[in-house]
C-alpha positions, 0 to 999 in steps of 0.5 A: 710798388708792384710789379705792373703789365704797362707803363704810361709816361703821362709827366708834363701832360696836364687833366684830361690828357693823363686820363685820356692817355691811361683809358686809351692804354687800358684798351688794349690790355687785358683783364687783370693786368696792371697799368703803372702811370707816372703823372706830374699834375697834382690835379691827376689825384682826385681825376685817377681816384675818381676815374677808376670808380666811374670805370670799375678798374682798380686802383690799386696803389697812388703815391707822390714822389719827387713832385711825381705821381705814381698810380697802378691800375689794374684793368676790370 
């Protein structure tokens, strides 16, 4: 995965609080740097998808792994 700016700790956390928790990370990050997201519900795969089209951040790598969820965001 690529190098990223932030890491957000999201697992055990179910929809909206993952989302909540990565716009409020997102805030306080500048524009360009990239924000790494571990989730752990499924859920959080069209919620990220949709959520990066609705704000105009990037997201620029999504992958499963170990029943973890791995997403880069990069800030607009």
């Amino acid at each position: 995965m690529a190098q990223h700016d932030k890491e957000l700790d999201a697992s055990g956390l179910n929809c909206p609080l993952p989302i909540l928790r990565a716009k409020k990370a997102l805030n306080d990050m500048q524009p360009g740097q990239v924000l790494r997201i571990i989730a752990t519900d499924p859920g959080s795969v069209k919620d990220f998808d949709a959520f990066a089209k609705q704000t105009g951040n990037e997201l620029m790598d999504s992958k499963e792994e170990g029943g973890k969820f791995y997403y880069l965001i990069k800030k607009k």
